[in-house]
Backbone bond lengths (Angstrom), bond angles and torsions (degrees), N, CA, C in turn:
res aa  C-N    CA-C-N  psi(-1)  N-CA   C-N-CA  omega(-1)  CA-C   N-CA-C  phi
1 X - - - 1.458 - - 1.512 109.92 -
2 X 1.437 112.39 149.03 1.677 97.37 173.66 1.578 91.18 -116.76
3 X 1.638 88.05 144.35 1.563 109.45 172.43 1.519 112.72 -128.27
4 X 1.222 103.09 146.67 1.220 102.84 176.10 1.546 110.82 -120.47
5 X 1.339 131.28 -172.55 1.457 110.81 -175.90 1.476 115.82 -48.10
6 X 1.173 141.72 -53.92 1.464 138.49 -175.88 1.758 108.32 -48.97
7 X 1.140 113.11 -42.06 1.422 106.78 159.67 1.701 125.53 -44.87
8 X 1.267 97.93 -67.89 1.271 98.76 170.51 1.159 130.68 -63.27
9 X 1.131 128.82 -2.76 1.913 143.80 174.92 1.757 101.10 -84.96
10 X 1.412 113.78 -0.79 1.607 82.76 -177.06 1.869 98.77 -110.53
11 X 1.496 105.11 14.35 1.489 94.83 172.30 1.255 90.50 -130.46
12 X 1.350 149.73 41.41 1.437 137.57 -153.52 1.436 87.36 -98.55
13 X 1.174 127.61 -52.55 1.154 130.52 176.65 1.935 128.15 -17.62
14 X 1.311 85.62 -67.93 1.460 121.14 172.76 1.651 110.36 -36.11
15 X 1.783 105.88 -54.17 1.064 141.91 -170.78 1.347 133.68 -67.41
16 X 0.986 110.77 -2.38 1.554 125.69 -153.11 1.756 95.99 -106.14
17 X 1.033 118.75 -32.70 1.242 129.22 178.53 1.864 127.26 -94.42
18 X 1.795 94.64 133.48 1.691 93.85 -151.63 1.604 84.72 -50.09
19 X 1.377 120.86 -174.48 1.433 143.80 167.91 1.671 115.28 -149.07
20 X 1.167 113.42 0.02 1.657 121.27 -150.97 1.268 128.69 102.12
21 X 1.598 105.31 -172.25 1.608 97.85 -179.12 1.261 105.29 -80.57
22 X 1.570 107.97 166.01 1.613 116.88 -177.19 1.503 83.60 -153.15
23 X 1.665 120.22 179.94 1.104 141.99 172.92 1.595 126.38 -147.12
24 X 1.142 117.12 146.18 1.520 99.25 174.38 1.406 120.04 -134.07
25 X 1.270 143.12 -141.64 1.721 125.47 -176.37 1.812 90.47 -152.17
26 X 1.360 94.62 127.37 1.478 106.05 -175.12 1.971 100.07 -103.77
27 X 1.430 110.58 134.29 1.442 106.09 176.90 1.551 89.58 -156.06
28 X 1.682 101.86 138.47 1.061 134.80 -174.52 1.480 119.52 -124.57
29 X 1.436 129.91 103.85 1.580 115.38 149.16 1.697 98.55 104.74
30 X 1.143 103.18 48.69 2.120 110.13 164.90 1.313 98.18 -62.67
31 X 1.275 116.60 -38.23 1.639 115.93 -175.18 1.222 125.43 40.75
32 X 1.870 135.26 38.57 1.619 106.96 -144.11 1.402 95.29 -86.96
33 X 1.738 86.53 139.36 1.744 90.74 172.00 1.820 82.13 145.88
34 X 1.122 119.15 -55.34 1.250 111.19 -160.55 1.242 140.97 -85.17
35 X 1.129 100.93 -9.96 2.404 118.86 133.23 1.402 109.36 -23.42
36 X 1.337 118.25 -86.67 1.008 117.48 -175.54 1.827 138.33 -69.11
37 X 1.406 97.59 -23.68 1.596 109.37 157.44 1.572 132.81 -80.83
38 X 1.460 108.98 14.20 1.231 123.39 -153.61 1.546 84.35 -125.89
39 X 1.097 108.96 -57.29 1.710 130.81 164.36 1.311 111.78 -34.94
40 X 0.907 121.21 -67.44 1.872 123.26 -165.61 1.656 97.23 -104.47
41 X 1.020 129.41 -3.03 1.452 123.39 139.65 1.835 92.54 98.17
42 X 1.155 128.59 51.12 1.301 146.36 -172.18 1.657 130.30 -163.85
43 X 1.430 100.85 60.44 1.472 141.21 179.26 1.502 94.98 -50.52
44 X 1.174 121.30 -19.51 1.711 111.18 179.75 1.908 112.65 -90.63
45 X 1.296 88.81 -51.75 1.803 87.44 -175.71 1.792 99.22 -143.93
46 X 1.237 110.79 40.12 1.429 114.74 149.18 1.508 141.80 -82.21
47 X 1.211 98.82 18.66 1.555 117.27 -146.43 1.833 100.42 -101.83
48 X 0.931 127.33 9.84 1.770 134.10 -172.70 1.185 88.58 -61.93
49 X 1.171 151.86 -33.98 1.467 129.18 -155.54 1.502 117.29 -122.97
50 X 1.142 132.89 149.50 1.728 110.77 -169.09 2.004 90.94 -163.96
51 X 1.624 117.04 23.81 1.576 120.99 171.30 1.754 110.00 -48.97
52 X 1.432 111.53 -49.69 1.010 127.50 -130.14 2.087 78.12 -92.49
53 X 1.072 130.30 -38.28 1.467 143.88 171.89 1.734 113.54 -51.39
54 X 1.183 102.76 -49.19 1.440 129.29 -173.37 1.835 103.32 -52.86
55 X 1.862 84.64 -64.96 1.784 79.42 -172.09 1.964 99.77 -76.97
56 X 0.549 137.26 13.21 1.355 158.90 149.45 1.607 114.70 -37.62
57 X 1.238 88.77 -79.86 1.816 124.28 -167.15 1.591 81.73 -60.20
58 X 1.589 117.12 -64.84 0.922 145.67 -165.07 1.805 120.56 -28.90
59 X 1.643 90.33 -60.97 1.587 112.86 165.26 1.285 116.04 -71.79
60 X 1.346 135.71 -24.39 1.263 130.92 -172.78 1.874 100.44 -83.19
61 X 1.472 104.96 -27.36 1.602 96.66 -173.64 1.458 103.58 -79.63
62 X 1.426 124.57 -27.13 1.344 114.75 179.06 1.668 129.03 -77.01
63 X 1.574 96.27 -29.07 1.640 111.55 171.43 1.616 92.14 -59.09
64 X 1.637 128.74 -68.67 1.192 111.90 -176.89 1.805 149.69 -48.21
65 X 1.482 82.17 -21.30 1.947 96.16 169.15 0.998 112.42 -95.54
66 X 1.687 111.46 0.22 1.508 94.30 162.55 1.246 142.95 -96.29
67 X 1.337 109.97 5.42 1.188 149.19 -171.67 1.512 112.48 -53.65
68 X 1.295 137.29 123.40 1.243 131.90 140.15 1.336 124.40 -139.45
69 X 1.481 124.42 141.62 1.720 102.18 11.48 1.920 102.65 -78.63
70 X 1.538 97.15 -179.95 1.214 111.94 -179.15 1.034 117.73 -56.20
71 X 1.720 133.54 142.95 1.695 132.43 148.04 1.674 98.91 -32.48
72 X 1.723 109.58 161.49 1.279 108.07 149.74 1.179 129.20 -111.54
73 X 1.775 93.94 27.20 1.845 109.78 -178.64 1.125 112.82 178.89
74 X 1.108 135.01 114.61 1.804 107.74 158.26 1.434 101.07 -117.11
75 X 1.944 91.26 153.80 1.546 106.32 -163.82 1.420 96.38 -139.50
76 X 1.275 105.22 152.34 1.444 113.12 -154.48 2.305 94.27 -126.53
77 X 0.838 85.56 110.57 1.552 92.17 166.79 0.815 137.55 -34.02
78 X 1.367 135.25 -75.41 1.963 143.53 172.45 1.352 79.52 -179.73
79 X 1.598 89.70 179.94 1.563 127.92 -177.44 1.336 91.91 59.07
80 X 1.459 118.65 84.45 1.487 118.39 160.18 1.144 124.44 -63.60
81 X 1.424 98.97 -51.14 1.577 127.74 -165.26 1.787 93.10 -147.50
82 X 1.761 94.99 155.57 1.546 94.51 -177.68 1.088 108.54 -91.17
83 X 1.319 133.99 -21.86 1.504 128.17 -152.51 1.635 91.57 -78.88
84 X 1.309 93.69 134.11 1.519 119.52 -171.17 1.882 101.81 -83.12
85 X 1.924 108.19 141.39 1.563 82.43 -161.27 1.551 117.23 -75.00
86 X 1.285 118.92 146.89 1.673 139.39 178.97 0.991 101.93 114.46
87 X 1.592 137.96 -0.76 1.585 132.85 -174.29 1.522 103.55 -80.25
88 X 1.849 98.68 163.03 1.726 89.52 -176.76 1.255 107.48 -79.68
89 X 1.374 154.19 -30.54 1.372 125.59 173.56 1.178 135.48 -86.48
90 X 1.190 87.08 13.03 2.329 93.66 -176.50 1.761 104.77 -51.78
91 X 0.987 108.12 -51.08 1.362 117.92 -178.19 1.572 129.30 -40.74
92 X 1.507 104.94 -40.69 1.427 115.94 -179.98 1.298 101.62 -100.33
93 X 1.422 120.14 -48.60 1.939 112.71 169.99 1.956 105.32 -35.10
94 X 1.453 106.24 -39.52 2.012 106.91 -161.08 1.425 88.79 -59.64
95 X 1.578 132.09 -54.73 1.049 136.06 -122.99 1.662 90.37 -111.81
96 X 1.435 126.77 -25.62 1.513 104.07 162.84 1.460 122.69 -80.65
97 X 1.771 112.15 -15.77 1.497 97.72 165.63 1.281 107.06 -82.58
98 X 1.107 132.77 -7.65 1.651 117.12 -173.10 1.926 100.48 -62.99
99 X 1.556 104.42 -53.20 1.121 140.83 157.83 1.478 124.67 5.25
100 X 1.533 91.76 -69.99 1.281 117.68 175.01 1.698 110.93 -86.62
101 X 1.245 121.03 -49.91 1.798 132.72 167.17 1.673 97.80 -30.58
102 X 1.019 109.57 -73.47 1.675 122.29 -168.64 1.852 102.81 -44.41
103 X 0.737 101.87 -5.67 2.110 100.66 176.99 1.763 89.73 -97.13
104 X 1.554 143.93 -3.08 1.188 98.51 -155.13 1.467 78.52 -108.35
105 X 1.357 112.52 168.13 1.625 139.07 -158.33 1.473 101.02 -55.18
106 X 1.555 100.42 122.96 1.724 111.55 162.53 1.496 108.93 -22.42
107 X 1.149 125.65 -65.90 1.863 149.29 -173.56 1.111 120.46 -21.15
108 X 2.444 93.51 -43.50 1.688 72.27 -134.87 1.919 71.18 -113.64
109 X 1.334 145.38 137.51 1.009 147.73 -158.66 1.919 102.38 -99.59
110 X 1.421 100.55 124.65 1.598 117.91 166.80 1.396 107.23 -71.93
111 X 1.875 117.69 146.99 1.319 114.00 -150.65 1.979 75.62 -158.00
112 X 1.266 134.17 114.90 1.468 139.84 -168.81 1.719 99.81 -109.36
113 X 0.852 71.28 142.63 2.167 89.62 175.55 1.387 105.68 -128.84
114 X 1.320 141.52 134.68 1.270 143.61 179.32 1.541 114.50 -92.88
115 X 1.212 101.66 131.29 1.371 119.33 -170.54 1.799 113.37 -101.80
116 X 1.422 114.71 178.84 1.251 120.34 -162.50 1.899 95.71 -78.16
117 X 1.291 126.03 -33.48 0.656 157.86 155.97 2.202 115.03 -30.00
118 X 0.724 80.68 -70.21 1.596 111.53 -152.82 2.505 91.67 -84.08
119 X 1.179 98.67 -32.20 1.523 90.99 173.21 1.763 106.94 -125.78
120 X 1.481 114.66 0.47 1.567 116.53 -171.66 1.401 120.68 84.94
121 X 1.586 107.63 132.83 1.762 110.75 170.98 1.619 117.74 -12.66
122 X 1.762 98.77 -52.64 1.434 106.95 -149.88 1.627 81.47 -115.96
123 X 1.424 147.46 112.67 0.884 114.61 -178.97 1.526 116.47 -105.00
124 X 1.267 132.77 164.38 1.629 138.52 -164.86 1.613 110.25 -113.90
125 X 1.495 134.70 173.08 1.169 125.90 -156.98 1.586 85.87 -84.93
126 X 1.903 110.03 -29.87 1.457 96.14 -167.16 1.619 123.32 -92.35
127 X 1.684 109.19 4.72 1.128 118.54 163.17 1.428 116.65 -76.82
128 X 1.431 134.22 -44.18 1.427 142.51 169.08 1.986 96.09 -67.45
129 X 1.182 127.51 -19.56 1.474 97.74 173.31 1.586 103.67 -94.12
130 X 1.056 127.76 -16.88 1.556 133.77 -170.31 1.962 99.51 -71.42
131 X 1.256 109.14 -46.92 1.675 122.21 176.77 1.728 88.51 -69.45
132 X 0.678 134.96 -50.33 1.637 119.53 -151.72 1.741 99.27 -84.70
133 X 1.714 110.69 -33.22 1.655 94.02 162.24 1.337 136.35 -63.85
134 X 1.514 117.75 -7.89 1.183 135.30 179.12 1.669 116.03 -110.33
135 X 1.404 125.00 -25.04 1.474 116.68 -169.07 1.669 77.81 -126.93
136 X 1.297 147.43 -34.43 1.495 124.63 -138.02 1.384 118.93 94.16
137 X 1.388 104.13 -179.54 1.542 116.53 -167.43 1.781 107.84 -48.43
138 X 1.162 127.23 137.44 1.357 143.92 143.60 1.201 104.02 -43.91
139 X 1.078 169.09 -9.17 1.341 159.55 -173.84 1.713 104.24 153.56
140 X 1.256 67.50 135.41 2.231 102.13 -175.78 0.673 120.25 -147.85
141 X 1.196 134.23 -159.68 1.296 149.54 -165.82 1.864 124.68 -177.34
142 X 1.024 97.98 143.44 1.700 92.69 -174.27 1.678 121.83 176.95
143 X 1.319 105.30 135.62 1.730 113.02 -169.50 1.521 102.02 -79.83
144 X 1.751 93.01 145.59 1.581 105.15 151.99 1.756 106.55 -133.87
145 X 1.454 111.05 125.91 1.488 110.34 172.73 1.581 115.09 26.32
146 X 1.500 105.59 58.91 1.653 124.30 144.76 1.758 92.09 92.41
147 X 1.689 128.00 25.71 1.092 122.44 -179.65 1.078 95.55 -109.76
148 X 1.248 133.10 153.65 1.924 137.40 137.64 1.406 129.33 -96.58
149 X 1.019 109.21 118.10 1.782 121.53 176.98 1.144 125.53 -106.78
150 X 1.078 126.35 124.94 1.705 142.66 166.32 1.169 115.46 -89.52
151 X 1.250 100.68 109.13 1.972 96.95 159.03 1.378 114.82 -106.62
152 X 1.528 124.16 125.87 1.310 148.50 164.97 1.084 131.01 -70.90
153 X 1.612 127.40 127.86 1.396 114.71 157.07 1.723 101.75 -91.36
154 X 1.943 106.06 105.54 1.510 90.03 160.58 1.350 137.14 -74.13
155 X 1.308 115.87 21.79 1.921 120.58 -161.82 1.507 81.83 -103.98
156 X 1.607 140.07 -6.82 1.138 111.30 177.53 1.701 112.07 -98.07
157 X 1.191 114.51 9.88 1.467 150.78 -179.91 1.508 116.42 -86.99
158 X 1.809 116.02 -34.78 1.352 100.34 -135.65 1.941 57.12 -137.34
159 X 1.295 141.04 7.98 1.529 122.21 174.23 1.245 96.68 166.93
160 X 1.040 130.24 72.86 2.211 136.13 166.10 1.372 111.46 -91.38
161 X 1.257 119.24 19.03 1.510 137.89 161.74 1.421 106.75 -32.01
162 X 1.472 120.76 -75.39 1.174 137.13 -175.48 1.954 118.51 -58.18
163 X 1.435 95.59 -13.15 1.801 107.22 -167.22 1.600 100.48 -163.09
164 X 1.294 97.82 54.88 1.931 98.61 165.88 1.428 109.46 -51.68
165 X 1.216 141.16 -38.55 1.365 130.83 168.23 1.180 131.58 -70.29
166 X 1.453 118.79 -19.88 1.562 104.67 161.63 1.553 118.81 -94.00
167 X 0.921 113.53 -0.58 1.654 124.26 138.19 1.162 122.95 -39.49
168 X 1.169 132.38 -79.93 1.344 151.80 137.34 1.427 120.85 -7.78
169 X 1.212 102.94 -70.58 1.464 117.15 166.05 1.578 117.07 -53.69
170 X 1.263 122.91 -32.06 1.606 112.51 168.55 1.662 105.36 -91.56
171 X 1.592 129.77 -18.52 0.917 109.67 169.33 0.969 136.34 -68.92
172 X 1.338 112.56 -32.17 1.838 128.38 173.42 1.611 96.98 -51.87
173 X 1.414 112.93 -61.25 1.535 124.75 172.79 1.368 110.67 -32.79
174 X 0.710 139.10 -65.80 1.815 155.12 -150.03 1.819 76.28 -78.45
175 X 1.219 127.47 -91.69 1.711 126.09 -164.73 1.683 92.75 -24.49
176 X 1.133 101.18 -75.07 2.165 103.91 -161.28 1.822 100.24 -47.82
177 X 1.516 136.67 -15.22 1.082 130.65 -150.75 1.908 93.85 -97.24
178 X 1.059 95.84 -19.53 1.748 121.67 -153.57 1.254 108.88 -82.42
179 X 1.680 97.03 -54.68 1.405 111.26 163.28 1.387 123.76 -68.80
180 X 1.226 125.91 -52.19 1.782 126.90 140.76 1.518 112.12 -1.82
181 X 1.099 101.55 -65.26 2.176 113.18 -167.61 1.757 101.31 -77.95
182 X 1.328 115.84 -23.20 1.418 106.90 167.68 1.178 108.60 -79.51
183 X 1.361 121.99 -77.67 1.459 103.12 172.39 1.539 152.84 -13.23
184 X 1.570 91.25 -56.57 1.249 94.35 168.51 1.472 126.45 -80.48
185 X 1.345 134.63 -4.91 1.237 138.93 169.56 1.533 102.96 80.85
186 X 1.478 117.30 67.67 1.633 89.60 -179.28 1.557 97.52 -111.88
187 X 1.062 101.10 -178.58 1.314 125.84 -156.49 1.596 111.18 -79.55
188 X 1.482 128.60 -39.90 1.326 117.48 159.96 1.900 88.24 -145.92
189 X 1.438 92.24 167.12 1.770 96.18 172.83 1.696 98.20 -127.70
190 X 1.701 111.02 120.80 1.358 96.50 176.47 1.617 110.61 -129.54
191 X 1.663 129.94 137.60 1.141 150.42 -179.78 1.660 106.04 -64.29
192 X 1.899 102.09 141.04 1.372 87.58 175.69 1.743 68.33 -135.93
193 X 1.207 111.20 147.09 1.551 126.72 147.51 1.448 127.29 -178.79
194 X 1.189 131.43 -174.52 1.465 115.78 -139.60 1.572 100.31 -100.51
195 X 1.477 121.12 -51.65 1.619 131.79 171.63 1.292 104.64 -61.86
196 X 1.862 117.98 115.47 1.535 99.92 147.38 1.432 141.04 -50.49
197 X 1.164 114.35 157.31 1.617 104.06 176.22 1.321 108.38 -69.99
198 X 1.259 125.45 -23.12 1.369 148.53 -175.02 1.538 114.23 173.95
199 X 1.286 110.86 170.58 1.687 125.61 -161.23 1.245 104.69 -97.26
200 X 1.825 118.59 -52.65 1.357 109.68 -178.11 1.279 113.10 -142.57
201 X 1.358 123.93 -24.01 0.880 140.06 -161.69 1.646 118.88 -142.83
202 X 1.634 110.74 110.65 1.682 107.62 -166.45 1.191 127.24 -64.29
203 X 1.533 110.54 -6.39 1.664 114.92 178.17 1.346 93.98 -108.04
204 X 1.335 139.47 31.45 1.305 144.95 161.50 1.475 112.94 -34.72
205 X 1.737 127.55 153.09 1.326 100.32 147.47 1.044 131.43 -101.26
206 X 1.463 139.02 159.12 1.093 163.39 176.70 2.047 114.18 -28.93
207 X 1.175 101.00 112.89 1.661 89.86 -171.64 1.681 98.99 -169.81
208 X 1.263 101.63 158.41 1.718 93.08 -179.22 1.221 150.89 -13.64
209 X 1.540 92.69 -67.94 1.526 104.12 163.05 1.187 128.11 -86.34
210 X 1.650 129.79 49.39 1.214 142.20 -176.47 1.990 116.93 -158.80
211 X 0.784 112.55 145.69 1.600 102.24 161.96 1.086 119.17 -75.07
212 X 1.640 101.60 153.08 1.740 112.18 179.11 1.766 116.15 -57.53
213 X 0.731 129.69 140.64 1.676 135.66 -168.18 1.637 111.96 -46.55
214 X 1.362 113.23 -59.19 1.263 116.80 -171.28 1.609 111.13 -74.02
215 X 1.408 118.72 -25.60 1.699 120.38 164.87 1.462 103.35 -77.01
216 X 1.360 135.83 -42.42 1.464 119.73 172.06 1.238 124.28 -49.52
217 X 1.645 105.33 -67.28 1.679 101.90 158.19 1.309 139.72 -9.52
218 X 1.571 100.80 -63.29 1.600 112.71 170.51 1.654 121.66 -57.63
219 X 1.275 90.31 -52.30 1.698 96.45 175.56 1.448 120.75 -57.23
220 X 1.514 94.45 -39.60 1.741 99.25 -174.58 1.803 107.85 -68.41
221 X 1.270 107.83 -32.93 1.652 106.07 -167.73 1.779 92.66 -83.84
222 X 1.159 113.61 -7.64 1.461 102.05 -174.94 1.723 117.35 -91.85
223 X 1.426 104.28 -23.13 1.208 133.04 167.58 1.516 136.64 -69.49
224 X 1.833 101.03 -30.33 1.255 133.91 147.27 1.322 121.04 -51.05
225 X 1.028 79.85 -73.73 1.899 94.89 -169.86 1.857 107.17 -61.95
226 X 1.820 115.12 -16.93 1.378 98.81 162.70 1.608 120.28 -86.81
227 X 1.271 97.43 -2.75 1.760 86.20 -175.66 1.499 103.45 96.02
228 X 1.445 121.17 28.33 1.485 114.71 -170.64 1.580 113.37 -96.04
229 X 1.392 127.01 123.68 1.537 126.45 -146.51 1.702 101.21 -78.79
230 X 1.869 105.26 -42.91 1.557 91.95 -154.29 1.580 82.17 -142.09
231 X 1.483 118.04 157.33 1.254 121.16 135.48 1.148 119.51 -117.78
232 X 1.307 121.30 167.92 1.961 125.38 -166.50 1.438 95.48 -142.09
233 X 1.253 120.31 115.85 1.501 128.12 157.92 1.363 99.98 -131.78
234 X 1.594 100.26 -172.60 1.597 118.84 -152.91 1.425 84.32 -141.39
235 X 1.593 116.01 -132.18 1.621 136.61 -178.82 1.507 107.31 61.12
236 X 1.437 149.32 -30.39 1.070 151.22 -148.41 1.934 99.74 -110.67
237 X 1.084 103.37 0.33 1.882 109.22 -179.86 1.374 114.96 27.22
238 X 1.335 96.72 24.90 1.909 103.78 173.67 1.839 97.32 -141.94
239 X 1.286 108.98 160.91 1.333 126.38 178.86 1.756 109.68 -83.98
240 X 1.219 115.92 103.35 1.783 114.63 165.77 1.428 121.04 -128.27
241 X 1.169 110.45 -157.31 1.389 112.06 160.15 1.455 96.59 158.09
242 X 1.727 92.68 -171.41 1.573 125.26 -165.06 1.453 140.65 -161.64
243 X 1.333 148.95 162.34 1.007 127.86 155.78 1.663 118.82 -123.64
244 X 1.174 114.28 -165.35 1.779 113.46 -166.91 1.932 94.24 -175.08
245 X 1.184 76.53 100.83 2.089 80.63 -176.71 1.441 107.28 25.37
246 X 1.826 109.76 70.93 1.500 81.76 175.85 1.625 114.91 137.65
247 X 1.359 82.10 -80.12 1.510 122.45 -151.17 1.884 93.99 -83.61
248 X 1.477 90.00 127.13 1.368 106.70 -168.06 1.558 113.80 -86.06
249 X 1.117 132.82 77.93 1.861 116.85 158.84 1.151 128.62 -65.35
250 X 1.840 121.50 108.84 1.323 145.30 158.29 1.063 104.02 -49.70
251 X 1.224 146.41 139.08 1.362 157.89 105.98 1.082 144.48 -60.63
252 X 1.637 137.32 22.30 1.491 132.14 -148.80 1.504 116.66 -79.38
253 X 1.567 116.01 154.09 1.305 135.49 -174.38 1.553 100.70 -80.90
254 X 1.487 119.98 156.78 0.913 133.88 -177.07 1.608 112.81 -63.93
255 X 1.751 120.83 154.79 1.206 126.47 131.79 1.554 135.27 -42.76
256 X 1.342 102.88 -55.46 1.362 115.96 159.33 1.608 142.32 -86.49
257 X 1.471 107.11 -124.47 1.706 101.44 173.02 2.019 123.60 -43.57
258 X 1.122 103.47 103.16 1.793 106.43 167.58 1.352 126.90 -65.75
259 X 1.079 119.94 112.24 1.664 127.81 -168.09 1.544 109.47 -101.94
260 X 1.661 115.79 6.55 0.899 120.16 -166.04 1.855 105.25 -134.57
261 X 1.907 101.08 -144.39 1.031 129.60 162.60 1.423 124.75 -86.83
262 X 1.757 127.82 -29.47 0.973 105.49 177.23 1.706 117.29 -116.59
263 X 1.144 91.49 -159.58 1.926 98.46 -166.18 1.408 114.56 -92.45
264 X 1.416 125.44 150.74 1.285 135.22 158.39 1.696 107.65 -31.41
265 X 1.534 100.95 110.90 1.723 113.68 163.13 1.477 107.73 -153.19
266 X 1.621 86.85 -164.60 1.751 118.17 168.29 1.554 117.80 -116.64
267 X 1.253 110.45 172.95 1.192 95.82 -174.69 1.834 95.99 -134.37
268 X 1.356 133.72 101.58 1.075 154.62 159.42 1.064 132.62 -46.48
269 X 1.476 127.78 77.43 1.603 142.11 -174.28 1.532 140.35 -97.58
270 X 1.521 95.59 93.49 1.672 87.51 -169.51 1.797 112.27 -85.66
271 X 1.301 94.55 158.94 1.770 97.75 -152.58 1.494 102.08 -115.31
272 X 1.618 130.16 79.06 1.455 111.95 -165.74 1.783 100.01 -97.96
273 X 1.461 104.00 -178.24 1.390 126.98 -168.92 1.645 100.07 -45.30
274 X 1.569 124.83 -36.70 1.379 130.57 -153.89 1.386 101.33 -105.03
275 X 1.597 105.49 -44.19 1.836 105.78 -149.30 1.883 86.35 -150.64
276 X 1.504 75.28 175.62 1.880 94.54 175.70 1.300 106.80 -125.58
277 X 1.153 134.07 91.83 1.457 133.76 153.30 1.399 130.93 -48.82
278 X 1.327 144.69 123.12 1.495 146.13 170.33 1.683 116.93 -139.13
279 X 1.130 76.11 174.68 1.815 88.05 -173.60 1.618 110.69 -158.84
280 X 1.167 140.74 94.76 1.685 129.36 157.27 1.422 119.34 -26.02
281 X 1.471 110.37 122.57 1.540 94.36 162.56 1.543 102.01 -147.31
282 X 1.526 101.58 155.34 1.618 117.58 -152.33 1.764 88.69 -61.46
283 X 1.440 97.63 178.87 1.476 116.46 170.32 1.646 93.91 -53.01
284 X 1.250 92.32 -58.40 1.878 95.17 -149.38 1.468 121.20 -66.00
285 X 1.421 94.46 -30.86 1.523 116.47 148.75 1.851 120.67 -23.93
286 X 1.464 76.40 -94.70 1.631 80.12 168.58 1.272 155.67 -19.47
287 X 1.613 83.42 -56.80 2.134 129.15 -178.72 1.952 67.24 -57.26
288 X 1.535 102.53 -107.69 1.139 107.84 -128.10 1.408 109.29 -63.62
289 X 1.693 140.13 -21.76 1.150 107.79 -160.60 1.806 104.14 -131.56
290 X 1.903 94.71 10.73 1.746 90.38 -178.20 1.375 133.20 75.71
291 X 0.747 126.55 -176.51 1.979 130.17 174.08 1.352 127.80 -68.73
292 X 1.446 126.69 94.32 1.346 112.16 -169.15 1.630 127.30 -36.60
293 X 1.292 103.09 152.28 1.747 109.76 160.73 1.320 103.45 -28.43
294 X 1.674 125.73 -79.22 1.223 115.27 171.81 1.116 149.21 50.96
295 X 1.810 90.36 -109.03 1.311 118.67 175.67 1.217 114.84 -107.08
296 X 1.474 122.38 25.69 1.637 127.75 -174.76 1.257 78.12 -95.05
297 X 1.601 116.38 -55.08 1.651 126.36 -165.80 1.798 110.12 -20.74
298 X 1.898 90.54 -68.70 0.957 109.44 -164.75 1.568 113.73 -56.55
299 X 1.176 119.75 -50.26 1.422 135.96 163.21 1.061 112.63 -21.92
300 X 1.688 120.38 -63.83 1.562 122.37 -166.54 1.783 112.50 -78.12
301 X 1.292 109.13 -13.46 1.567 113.26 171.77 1.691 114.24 -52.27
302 X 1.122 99.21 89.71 1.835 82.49 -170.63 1.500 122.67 -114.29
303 X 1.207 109.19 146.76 1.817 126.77 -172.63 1.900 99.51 41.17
């Protein structure tokens, strides 16, 4: 099913309270389109083809229903699709991942993050409403068994040129959300959005796949100072990360096109009373042999 925050508001209630460990499945960057534009070396309008994405999308929904026990979510990062919005194939890329999304298990609930991709470099009020008629809210928020989650649009972070007020408007948002998670005492608070704050290192420099220094800064000390355990982004189609007093930076590799060293996966996160354990594992991984002992271990340790 896809939910967007109003979905998740009719059990939030329920939710707010630890229950044990749980886990959920982090996936970043189906992107279809960008195999083949990556390929013939035409990142602007190379994008006609998106087969090779499909069975892609495809394998990742079946590794996930096969799962037991179930995720209690999987959430998908940005870069849905590549076609940037007003391009000619955005339209049929939206509608074959919807396509493919709609096979994955009643159970386990889809949760969208907007990508650079998915609202534009520069994005506009009517590019973020065009994504939100199709995926839902740009940024929400919502409990699972005594956790709090934020989902971000970082493109209003990384260029709100075009829409200084909805900048604004999620920042004001983000403060009242913050204070929310103090109040209520929950148990960890974790970030999902599509730009890392950085790759590995927080005094990093400044470059595509990262935020500009002096907006990271801010975010990072603001993120600090709430007690926020992890963030999870994608955009970088390679696996990194980091920390910052604390504060956890995810990095995961794509579903789709590899810009790197490793392979098409998910990234599998179990969430206990203390800490968050994870691990990437390839498509094929998954398919055939599931979630290690491991982290089942850890999983079944409960309250």
């Amino acid at each position: 099913m896809l939910l967007d925050d109003s979905g998740f508001r009719q059990f939030a209630d329920d939710e707010c309270q630890w229950k044990g460990p749980f886990y959920f499945i982090q996936g970043a960057d189906p992107q279809f389109g960008l195999m083949k534009a990556w390929t013939c070396g035409d990142t602007d309008n190379g994008d006609d083809e998106w087969g090779e994405e499909i069975k892609l999308a495809e394998q990742a929904v079946q590794a996930i229903n096969k799962l037991n026990p179930k995720p209690k979510f999987f959430v998908l990062c940005g870069d849905l699709v590549h076609g940037m919005p007003g391009t000619l194939w955005r339209k049929n890329q939206v509608q074959d991942l919807k396509n493919v999304l709609k096979n994955t298990d009643q159970d386990i609930p889809l949760v969208f993050v907007s990508g650079n991709h998915d609202v534009g470099n520069s994005p506009t009020r009517e590019t973020i409403d065009d994504y939100c008629k199709n995926w839902g809210d740009d940024y929400f928020s919502f409990w699972v068994g005594g956790v709090f989650f934020l989902v971000l649009n970082s493109q209003l972070f990384f260029d709100s040129s075009q829409c200084p007020e909805l900048k604004q408007a999620q920042d004001v948002w983000l403060d009242e959300q913050l204070a929310v998670a103090e109040k209520q005492k929950c148990k960890h608070i974790i970030v999902f959005q599509h730009i890392p704050l950085f790759l590995s290192t927080p005094d990093e420099d400044h470059g595509y796949f990262n935020l500009e220094k002096s907006v990271r800064e801010e975010i990072m000390e603001k993120f600090h100072k709430a007690g926020i355990k992890a963030v999870f982004a994608g955009h970088y189609h390679r696996n990194a990360g980091g920390s910052y007093k604390g504060l956890e930076m995810v990095v995961s590799s794509a579903i789709g096109c590899q810009l790197g060293e490793d392979t098409h996966g998910l990234r599998v996160v179990v969430v206990t009373e203390e800490k968050l354990v994870h691990r990437y594992y390839s498509l094929n991984e998954l398919s055939s042999q599931g979630i290690e002992k491991e982290l089942l271990d850890v999983l079944a340790k409960q309250k």
